[in-house]
OpenMM code with the backbone's topology and positions (N, CA, C; nanometers):
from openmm import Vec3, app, unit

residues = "UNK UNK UNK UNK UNK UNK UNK UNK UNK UNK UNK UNK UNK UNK UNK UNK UNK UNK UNK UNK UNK UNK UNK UNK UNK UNK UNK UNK UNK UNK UNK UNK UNK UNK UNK UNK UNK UNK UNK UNK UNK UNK UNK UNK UNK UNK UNK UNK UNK UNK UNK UNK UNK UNK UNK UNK UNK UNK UNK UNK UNK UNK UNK UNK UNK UNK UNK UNK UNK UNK UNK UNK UNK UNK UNK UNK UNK UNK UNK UNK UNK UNK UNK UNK UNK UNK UNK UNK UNK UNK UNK UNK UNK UNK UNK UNK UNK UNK UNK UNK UNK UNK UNK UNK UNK UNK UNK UNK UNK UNK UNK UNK".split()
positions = [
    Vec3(8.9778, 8.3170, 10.9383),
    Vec3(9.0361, 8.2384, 10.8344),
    Vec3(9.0017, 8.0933, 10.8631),
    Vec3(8.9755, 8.0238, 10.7708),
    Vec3(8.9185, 7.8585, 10.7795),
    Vec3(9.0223, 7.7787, 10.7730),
    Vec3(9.0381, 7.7020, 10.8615),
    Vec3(9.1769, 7.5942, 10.7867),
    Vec3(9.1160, 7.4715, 10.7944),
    Vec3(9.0928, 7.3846, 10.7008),
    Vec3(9.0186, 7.2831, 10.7213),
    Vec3(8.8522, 7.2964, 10.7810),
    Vec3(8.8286, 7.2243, 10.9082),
    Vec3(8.7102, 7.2898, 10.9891),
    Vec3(8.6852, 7.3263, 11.0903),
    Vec3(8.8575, 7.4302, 11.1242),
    Vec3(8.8449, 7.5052, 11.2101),
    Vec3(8.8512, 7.6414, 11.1730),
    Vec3(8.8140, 7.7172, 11.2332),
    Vec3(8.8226, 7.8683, 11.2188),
    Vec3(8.8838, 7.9805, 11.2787),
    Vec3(9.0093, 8.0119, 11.1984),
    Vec3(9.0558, 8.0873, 11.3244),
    Vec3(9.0510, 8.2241, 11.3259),
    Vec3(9.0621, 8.2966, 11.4739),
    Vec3(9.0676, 8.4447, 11.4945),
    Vec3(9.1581, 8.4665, 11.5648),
    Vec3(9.2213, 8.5908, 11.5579),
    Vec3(9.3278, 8.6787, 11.5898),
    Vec3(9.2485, 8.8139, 11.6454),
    Vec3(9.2938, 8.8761, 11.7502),
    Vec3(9.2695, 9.0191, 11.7992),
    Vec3(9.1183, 9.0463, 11.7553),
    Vec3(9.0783, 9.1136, 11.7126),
    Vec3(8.9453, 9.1739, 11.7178),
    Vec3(8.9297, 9.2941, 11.7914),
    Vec3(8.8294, 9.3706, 11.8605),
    Vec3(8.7337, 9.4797, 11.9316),
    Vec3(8.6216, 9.4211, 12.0135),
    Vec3(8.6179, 9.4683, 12.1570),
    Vec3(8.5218, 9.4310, 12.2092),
    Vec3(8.4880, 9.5384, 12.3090),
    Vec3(8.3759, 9.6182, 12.2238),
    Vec3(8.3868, 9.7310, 12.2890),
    Vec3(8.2823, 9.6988, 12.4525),
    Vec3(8.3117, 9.7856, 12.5558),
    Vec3(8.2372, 9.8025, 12.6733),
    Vec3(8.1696, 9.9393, 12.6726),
    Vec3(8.0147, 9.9234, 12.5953),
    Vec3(7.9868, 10.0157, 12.6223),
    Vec3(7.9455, 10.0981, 12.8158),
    Vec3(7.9514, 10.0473, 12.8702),
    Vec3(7.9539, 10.0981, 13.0005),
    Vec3(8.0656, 10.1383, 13.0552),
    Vec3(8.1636, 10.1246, 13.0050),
    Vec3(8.3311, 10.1284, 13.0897),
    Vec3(8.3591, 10.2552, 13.0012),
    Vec3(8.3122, 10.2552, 12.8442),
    Vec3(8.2745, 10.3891, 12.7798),
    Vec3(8.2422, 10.4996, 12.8422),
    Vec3(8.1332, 10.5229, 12.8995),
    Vec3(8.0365, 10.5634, 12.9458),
    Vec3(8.1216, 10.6228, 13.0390),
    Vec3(8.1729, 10.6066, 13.1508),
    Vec3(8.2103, 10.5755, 13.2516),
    Vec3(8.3591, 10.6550, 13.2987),
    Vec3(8.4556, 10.6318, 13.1442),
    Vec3(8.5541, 10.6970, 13.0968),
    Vec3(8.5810, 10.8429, 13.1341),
    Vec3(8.4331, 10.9062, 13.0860),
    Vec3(8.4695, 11.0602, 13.0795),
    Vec3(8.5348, 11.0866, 12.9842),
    Vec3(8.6617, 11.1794, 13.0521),
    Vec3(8.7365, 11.2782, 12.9540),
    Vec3(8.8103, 11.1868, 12.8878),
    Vec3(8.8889, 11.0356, 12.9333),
    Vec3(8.9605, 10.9645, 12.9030),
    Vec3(8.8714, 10.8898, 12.8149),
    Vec3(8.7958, 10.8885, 12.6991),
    Vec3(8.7666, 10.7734, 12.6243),
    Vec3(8.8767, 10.7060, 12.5249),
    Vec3(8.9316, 10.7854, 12.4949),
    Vec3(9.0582, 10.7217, 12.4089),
    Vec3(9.1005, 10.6568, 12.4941),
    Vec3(9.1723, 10.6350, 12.6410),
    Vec3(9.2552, 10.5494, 12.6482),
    Vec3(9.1489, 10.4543, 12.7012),
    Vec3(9.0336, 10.4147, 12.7192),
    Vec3(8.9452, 10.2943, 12.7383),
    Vec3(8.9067, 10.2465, 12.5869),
    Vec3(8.8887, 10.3509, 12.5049),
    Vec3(8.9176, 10.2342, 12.4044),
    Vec3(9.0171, 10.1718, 12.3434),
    Vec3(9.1463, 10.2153, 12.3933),
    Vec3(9.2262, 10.1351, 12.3250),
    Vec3(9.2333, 9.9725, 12.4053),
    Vec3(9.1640, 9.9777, 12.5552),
    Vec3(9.1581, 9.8363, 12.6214),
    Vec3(9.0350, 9.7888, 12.5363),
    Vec3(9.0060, 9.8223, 12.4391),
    Vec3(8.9322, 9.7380, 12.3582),
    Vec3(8.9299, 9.6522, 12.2410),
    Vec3(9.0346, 9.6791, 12.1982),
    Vec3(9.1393, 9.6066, 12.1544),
    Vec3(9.1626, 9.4428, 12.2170),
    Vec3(9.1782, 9.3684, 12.0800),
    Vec3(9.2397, 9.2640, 12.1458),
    Vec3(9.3566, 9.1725, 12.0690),
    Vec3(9.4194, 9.0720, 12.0959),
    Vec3(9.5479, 9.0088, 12.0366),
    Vec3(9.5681, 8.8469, 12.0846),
    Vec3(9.4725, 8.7970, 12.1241),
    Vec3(9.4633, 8.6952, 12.1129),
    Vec3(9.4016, 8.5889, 12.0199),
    Vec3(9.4286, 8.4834, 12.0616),
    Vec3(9.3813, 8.3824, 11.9081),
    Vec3(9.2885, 8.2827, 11.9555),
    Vec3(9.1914, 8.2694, 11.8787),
    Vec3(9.0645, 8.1484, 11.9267),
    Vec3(9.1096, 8.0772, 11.8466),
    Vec3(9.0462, 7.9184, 11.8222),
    Vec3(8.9263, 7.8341, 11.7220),
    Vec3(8.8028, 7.8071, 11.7416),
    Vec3(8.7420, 7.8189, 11.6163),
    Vec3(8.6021, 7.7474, 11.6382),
    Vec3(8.6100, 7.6134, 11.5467),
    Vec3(8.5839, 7.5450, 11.6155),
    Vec3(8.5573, 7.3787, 11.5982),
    Vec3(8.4075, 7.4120, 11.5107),
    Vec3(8.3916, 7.4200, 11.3368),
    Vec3(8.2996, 7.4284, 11.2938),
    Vec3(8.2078, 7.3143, 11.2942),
    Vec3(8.2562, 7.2154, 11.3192),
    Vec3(8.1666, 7.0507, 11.3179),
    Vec3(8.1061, 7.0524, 11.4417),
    Vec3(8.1322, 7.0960, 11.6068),
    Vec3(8.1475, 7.1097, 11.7318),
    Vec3(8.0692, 7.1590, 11.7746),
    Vec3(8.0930, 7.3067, 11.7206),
    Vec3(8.0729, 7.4408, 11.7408),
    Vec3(8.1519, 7.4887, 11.8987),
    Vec3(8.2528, 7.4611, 11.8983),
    Vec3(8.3270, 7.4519, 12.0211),
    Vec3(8.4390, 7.5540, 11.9606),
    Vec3(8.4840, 7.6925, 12.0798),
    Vec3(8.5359, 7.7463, 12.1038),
    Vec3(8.6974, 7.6628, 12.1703),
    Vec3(8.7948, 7.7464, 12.1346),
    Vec3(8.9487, 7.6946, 12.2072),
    Vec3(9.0141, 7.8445, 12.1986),
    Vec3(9.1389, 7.8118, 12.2902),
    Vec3(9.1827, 7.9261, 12.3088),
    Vec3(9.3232, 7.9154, 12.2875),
    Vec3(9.4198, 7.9337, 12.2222),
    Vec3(9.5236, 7.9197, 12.1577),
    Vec3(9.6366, 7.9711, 12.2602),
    Vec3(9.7032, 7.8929, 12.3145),
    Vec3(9.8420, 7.9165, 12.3440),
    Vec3(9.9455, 7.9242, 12.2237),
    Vec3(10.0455, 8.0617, 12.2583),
    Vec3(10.1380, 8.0780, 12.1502),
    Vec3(10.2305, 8.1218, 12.2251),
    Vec3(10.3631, 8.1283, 12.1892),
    Vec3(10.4991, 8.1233, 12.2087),
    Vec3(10.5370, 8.2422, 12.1266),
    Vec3(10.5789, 8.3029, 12.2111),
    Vec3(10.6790, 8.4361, 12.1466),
    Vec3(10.6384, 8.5708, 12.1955),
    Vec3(10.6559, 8.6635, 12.1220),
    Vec3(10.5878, 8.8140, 12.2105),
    Vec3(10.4943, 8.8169, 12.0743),
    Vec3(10.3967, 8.8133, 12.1348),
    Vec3(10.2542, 8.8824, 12.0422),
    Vec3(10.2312, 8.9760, 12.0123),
    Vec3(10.2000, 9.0002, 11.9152),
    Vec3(10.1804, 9.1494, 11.8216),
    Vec3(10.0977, 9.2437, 11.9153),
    Vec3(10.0692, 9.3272, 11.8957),
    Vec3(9.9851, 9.4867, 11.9527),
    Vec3(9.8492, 9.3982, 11.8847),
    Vec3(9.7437, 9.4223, 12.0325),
    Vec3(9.6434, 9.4371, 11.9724),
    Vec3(9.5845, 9.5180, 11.8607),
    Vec3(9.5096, 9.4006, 11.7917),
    Vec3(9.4721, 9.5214, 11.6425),
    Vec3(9.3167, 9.4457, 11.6085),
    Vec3(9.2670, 9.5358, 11.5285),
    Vec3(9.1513, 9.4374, 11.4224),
    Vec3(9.1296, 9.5270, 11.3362),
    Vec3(9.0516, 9.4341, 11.2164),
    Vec3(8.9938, 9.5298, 11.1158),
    Vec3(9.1319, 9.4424, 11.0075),
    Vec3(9.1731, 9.3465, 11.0350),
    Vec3(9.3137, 9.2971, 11.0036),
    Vec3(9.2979, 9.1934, 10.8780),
    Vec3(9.3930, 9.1354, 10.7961),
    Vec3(9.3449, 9.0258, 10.7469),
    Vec3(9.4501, 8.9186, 10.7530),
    Vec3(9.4236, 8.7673, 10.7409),
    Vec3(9.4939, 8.6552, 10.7171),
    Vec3(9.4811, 8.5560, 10.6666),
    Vec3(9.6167, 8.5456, 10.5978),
    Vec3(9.6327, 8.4605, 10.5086),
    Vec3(9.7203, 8.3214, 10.5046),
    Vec3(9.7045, 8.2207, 10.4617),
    Vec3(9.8613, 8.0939, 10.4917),
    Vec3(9.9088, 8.1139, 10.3610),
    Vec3(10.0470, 8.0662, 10.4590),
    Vec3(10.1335, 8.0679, 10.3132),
    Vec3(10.2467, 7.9639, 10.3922),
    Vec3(10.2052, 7.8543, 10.3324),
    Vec3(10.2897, 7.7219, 10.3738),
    Vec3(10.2756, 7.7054, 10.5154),
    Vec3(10.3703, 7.7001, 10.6117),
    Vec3(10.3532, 7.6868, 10.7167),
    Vec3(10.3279, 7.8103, 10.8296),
    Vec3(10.2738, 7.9323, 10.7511),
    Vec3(10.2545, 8.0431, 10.8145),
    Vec3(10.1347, 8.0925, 10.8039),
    Vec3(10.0766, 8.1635, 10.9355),
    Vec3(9.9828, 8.2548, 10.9011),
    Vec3(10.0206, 8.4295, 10.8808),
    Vec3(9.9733, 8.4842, 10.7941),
    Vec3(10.0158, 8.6040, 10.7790),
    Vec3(9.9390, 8.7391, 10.7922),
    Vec3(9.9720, 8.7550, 10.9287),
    Vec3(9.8263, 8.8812, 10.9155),
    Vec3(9.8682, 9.0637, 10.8684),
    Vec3(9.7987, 9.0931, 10.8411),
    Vec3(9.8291, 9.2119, 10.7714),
    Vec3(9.7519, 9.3094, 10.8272),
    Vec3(9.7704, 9.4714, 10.8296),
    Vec3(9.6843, 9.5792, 10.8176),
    Vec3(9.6342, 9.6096, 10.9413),
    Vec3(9.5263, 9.6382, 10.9516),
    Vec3(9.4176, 9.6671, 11.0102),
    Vec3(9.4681, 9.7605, 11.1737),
    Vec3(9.3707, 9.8192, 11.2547),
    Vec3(9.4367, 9.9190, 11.3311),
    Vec3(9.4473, 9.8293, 11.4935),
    Vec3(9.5791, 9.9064, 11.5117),
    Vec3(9.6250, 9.9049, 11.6616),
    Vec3(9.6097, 10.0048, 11.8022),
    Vec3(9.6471, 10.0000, 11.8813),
    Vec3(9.6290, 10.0943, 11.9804),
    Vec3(9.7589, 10.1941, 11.9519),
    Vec3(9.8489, 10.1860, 11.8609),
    Vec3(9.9068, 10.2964, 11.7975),
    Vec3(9.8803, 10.3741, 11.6940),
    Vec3(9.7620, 10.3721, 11.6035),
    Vec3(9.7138, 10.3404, 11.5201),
    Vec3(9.6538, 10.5023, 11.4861),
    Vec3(9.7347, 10.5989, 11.4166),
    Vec3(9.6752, 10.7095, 11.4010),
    Vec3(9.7390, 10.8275, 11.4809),
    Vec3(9.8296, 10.7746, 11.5200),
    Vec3(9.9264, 10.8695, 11.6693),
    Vec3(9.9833, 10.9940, 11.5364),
    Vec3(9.9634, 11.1026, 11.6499),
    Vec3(10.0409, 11.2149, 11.5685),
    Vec3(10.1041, 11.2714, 11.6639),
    Vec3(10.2277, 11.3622, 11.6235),
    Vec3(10.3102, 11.4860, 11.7004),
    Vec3(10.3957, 11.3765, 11.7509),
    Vec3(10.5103, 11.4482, 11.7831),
    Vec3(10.6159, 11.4431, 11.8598),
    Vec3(10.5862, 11.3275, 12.0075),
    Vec3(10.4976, 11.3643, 12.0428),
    Vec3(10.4537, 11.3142, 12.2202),
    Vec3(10.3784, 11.1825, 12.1198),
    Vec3(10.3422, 11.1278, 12.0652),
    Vec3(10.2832, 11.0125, 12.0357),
    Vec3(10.3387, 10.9651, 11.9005),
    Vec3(10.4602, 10.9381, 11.9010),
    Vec3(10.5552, 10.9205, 11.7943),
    Vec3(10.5516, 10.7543, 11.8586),
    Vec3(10.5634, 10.7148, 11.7556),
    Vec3(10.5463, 10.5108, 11.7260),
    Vec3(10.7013, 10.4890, 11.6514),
    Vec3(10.7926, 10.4446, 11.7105),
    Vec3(10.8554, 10.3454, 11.6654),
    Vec3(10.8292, 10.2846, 11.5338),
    Vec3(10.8661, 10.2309, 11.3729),
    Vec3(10.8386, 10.1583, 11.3265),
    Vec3(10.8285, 10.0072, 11.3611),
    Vec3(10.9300, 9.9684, 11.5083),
    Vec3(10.9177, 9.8629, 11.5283),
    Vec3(10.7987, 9.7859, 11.5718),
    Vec3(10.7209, 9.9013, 11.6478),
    Vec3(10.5895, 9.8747, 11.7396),
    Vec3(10.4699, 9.9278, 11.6603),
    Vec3(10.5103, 9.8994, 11.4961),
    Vec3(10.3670, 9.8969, 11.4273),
    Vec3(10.3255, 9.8027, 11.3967),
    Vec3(10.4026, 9.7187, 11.3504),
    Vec3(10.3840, 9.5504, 11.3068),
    Vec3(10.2305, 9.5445, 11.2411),
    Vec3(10.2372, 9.6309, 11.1544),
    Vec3(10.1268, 9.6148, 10.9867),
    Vec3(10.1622, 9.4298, 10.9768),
    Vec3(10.2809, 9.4048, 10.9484),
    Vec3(10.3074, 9.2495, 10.9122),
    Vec3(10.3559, 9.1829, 10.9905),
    Vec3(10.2456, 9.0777, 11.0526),
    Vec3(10.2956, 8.9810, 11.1433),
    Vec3(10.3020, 8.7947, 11.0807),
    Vec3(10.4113, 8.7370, 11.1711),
    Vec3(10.3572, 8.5984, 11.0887),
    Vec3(10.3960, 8.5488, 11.2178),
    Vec3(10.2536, 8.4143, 11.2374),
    Vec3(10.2291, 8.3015, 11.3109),
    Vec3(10.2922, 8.2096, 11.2513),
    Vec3(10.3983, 8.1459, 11.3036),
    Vec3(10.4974, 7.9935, 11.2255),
    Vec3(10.3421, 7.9129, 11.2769),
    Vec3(10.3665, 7.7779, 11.1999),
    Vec3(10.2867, 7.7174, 11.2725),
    Vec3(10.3462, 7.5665, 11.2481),
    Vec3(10.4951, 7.5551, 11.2150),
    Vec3(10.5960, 7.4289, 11.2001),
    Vec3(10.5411, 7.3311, 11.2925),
    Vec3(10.5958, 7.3085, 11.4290),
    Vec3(10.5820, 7.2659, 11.5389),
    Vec3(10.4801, 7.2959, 11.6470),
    Vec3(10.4856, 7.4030, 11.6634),
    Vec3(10.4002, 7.4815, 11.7936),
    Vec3(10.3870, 7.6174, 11.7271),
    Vec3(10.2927, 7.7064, 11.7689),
    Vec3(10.2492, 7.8652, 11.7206),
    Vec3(10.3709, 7.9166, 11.7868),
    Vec3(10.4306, 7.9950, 11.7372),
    Vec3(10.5434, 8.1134, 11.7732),
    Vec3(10.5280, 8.1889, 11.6530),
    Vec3(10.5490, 8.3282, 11.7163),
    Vec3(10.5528, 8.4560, 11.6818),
    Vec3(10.6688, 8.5046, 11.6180),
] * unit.nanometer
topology = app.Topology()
chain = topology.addChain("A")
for resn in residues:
    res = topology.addResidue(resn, chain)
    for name in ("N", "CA", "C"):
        topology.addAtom(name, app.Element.getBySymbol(name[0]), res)
C-alpha cells in the first residue's frame, strides 16, 4: 500500500526452498515458518528499506492479504495464515486466532 512515497508491507511468504527440501515428512509445518507478520517501508524517492516497530500483539502471520486506510487506520483484510485451512477436531482454530480483520492505529505510534 503507498502512503504518500512510502510503501508499505505487512507479512508476506518467504519460502526456503532448501529447509523445504530438507523437511521430509514434516513439510507443512516448515511451511508454515514461511509465513511472515512483520511490517517494512520502502522509501520510494531513496529506495531505502525500514523496518517498523509496532506496539501491541501482532496478528498471525499471513499473506495473499489486502490494505487499506481509513482515516487514521490501516486495515488489512483476508488472505491466508498458518491457521489457514485447519480441519477436524485436533486442528480446530479459535475464531479469536483468525483475525481475517486486523487494524494498524496509526494516531500516535503503530499499535495493534
Amino acid at each position: 500500500m503507498q502512503v504518500g512515497t512510502n510503501m508499505i508491507i505487512q507479512g508476506g511468504f518467504a519460502f526456503d526452498e532448501d529447509a523445504q527440501k530438507q523437511a521430509d515428512f514434516r513439510q507443512g509445518t516448515q511451511l508454515q515458518a514461511c509465513y511472515l507478520n512483520d511490517i517494512r517501508i520502502l522509501d520510494t524517492e531513496k529506495h531505502e528499506w525500514a523496518r517498523v516497530r509496532v506496539s501491541g500483539t501482532p496478528p498471525l502471520p499471513r499473506y495473499g492479504h489486502t490494505a487499506n486506510i481509513s482515516g487514521p487506520d490501516i486495515i488489512f483484510f483476508g488472505g491466508w495464515s498458518i491457521h489457514s485451512g485447519a480441519r477436524g477436531e485436533q486442528n480446530f482454530i479459535p475464531p479469536s486466532d483468525i483475525n481475517y480483520f486486523i487494524v494498524l492505529n496509526t494516531d500516535n505510534e503503530l499499535i495493534w
